[in-house]
C-alpha positions as CSV (number, residue, x, y, z in Angstrom):
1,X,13.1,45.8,-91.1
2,X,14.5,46.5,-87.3
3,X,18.3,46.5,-86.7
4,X,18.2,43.1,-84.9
5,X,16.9,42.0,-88.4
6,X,19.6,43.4,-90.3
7,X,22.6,42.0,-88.5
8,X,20.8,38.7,-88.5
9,X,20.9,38.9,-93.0
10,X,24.2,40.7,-92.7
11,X,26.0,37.8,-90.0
12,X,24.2,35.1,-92.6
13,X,25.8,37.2,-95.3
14,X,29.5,37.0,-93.9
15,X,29.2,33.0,-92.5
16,X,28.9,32.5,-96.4
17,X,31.5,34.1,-97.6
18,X,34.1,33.3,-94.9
19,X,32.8,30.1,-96.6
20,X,33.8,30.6,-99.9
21,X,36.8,32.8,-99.4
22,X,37.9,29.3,-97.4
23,X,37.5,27.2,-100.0
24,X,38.8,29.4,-102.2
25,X,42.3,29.4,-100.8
26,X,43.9,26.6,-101.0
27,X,46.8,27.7,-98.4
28,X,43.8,29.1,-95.7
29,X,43.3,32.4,-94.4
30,X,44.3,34.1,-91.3
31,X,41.5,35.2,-89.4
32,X,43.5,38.8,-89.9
33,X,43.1,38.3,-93.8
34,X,39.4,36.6,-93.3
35,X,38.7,40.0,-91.0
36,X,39.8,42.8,-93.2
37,X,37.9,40.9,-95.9
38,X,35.0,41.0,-94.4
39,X,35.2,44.4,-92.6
40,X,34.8,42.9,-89.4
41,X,36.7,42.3,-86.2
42,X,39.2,39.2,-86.0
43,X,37.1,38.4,-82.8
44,X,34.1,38.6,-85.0
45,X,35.9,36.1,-87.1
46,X,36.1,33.5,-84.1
47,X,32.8,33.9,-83.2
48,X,31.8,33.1,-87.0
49,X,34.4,30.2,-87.3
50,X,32.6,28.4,-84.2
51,X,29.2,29.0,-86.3
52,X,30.3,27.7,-89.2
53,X,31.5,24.7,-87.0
54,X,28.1,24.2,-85.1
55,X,26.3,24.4,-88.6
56,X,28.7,20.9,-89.7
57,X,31.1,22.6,-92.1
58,X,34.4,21.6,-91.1
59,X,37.3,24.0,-89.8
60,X,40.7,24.0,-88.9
61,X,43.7,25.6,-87.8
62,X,46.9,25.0,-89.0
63,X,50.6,27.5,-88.7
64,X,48.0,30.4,-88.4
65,X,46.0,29.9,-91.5
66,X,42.4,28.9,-91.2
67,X,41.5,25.8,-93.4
68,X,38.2,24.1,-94.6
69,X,37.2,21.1,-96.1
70,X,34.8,20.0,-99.0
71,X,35.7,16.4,-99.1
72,X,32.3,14.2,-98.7
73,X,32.7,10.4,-97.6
């Protein structure tokens, strides 16, 4: 596998569990918390949230604390 490869898995990786950690915690996480969590950046972080968003799963920002949804109409 190449390096361009790995980051691909590794970025896939992390999208999923920002994810999870998200739903996880009802109260949201900082992008701070979310970046020490997942040993990345907090600019990382952004750049992940606006994935995350593009791919249809909903995110928002409230007081700081980064919040997503699971409720389905």
């Amino acid at each position: 596998m190449d390096d361009h490869t790995d980051r691909a898995f590794t970025r896939t990786e992390r999208l999923s569990r920002i994810s999870t950690l998200l739903h996880a915690a009802p109260h949201g996480l900082s992008t701070a918390e979310l970046a020490r969590l997942c040993g990345v950046s907090q600019r990382t972080i952004q750049r992940d949230l606006v994935s995350l968003e593009t791919l249809g799963i909903p995110v928002t920002e409230s007081a700081g604390r980064i919040h997503t949804s699971t409720a389905t109409v």
